[in-house]
Steps between C-alpha positions, in 0.01 A plus 500: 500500500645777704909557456646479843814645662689476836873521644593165506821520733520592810385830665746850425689654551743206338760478220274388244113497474286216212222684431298192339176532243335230365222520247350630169612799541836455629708538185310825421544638843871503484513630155337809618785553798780328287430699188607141325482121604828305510548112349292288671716328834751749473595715730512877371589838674166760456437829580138530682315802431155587628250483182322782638779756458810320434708570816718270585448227763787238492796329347392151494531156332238384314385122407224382301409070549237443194194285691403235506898397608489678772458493917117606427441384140415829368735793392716557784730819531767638735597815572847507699514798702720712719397395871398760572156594700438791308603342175250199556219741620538716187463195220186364760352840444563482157389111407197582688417790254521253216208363337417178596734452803462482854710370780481114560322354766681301747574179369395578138775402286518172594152450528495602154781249422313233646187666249753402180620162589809619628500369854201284622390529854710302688811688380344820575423346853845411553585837365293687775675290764823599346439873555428408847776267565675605808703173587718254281265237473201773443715550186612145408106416511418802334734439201335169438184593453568826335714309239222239457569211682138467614351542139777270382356202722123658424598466178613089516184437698341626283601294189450187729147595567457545109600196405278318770195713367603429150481140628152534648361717204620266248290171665201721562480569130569181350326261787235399255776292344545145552936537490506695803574402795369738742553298843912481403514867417288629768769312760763647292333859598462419836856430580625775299274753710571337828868565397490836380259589808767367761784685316298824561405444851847478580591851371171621640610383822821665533517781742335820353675832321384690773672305768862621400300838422369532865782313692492257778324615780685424812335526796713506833257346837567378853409639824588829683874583510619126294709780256271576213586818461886472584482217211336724272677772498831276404314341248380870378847607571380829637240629809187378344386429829509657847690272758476467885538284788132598607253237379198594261734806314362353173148596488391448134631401174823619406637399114864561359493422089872355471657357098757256561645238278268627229154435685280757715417423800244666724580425870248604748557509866218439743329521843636265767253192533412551847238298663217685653502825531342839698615720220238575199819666247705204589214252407469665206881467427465138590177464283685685190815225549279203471337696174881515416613123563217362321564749167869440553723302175755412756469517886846579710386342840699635836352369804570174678204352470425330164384720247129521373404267182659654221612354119799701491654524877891583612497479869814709633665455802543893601751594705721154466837664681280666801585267859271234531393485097677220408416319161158310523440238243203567342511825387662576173758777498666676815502855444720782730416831363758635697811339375366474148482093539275339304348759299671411164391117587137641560495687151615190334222287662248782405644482137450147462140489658448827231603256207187326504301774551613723199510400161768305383829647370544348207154504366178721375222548715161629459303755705223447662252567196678262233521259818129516530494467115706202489353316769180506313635392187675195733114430612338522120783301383448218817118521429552458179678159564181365713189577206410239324331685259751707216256742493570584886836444411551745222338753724707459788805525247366834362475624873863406547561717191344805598669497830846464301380807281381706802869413657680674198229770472305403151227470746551799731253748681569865461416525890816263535686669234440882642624360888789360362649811295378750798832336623732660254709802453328756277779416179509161564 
């Protein structure tokens, strides 16, 4: 296996640069700089020299973590170097003169941890979400999985499942005998996997990773001139959106990314729902709302009328202090851009309709493909509890199994594997 090397820290010109290597050759590699290896985790000031005819290239620390105890499980090294781009291009140059080194690929050295056992796949999951965390609860959620809560509950289902397959194994193999009772223990089964199966589902069915990942799309509708793009530029706190008193300014689809109180949201101002119309860009507008409402996590309804069928629907009352626009009953929050009333009350309704959309605070979640994952394991398990026949039963146990091992990546596809590390930075 090759010997890899990549800056690890973030791009020069900085104060300090970790010039990481991790491999066979590793140890070797820095002798030739170093001229010497320090103790093993410690920390030692070198002199790097180019092997090739000894000038000098840096003042740096150097560290040496003996695998497998270490980030990647194999001999890892770190060169500490002065931040300097010149500095970091020179030992590049070098390293990649070296035999048996080349620069990593992006997402190699934890791909090669999760190669030693030192991660599994859900942690490097929750890792790759980490590096693209952008909000606080991107980075709660993150943290979780990268420190293994989902392989920690994998894990416990796991053991469940075992002893439930123990269970069936054990009556398949001694059924010939006249002391068991295989009608008692095959209920005992059932009711174990019906458990364990509804315990899953309810994870499973928790709103997705990629829901705090993506935000809450927010889609802002009424007909012409009700205030959608007045409202959205408060919300967006900033001229996201042209506004007029002419009717039909908003022609198309107009979307202002906004983090607050730790979530993304993605609001998205449309067309004004007019009724028939002479004008072919405007019907496209209006077509291109409707595509909006229906794709739409939460709708922000502004006309007077009621608003279209919707799950998630906050029907404002725009321009509440205008004359004549007096508080009407059934819609849900008055709103007067204006003034500034309301808004605050609307991002607190928006909040609470986003708490049931993203996953929950205090929990793990699971992306979409250890969702799918689980959810089958949920169905094995359930359709394990309706055979009457252990040998179906053992079977649909087993399937359960391999789901759980494809969930923590003992049963990964390099296909998988290769789109999830295209994600990381080259040293990570």
């Amino acid at each position: 296996m090759d010997t890899i090397f990549a800056l690890s820290s973030g791009a020069p010109p900085a104060a300090v640069a970790v010039m990481r290597l991790s491999g066979p050759r590793a140890f070797d590699s820095v002798r030739l700089l170093a001229g010497g290896l320090p103790k093993a985790r410690h920390a030692a000031l070198r002199v790097l020299r180019d092997p090739a005819g000894g000038g000098e290239l840096d003042r740096a620390l150097v560290l040496l973590f003996p695998g497998p105890a270490t980030a990647t499980g194999e001999d890892l090294a770190e060169l500490h170097l002065h931040g300097g781009r010149a500095v970091v291009r020179a030992v590049e140059r070098v390293l990649a003169g070296l035999p048996g080194l080349r620069l990593a690929e992006p997402g190699e050295f934890t791909r090669r941890a999760l190669a030693h056992g030192r991660i599994d796949l859900s942690e490097a999951e929750g890792l790759g979400d980490l590096l693209m965390a952008e909000t606080e609860g991107q980075r709660r959620l993150a943290m979780r999985s990268a420190e293994g809560a989902v392989r920690r509950a994998v894990e416990g289902w796991t053991e469940r499942l075992l002893g439930i397959s123990a269970s069936a194994e054990a009556v398949l193999d001694h059924s010939d005998e006249d002391d068991v009772d295989e009608g008692a223990i095959l209920a005992r089964i059932r009711a174990a996997a019906v458990e364990l199966g509804a315990e899953i589902g309810a994870v499973a069915a928790r709103p997705p990773v990629e829901r705090m990942r993506d935000g809450i799309r927010v889609v802002l509708a009424g007909p012409p001139n009700a205030g959608k793009s007045t409202l959205l530029n408060a919300l967006a706190e900033r001229d996201a959106a042209i506004v007029s008193p002419q009717a039909g300014t908003t022609r198309d689809r107009i979307e202002a990314p906004v983090i607050r109180g730790g979530i993304a949201w993605l609001l998205t101002d449309t067309a004004g729902l007019a009724g028939d119309t002479g004008d072919a860009i405007e019907a496209i507008g209006i077509a291109r709302a409707r595509e909006a409402i229906d794709g739409a996590d939460l709708l922000l309804w502004l006309g007077d009328d009621p608003p279209p069928a919707h799950p998630h629907t906050i029907w404002i009352h725009a321009r509440a202090d205008a004359e004549g626009r007096g508080p009407v009953a059934a819609k849900d929050i008055p709103v007067s851009v204006h003034s500034g009333f309301g808004v605050e009350a609307l991002w607190e309704r928006m909040a609470e309709v986003a708490s049931a959309l993203i996953p929950p605070p205090d929990m793990f979640a699971l992306n979409m493909r250890q969702r799918g994952l689980a959810e089958a394991a949920a169905e094995s398990l359930a359709g394990a509890a309706m055979e009457a026949d252990l040998l179906l039963v053992a079977e649909r146990l087993r399937a359960a199994r391999r789901a759980f091992d494809a969930i923590t990546g003992r049963a990964g596809t390099e296909a998988m594997l290769d789109a999830l590390f295209a994600r990381f930075c080259i040293g990570k």
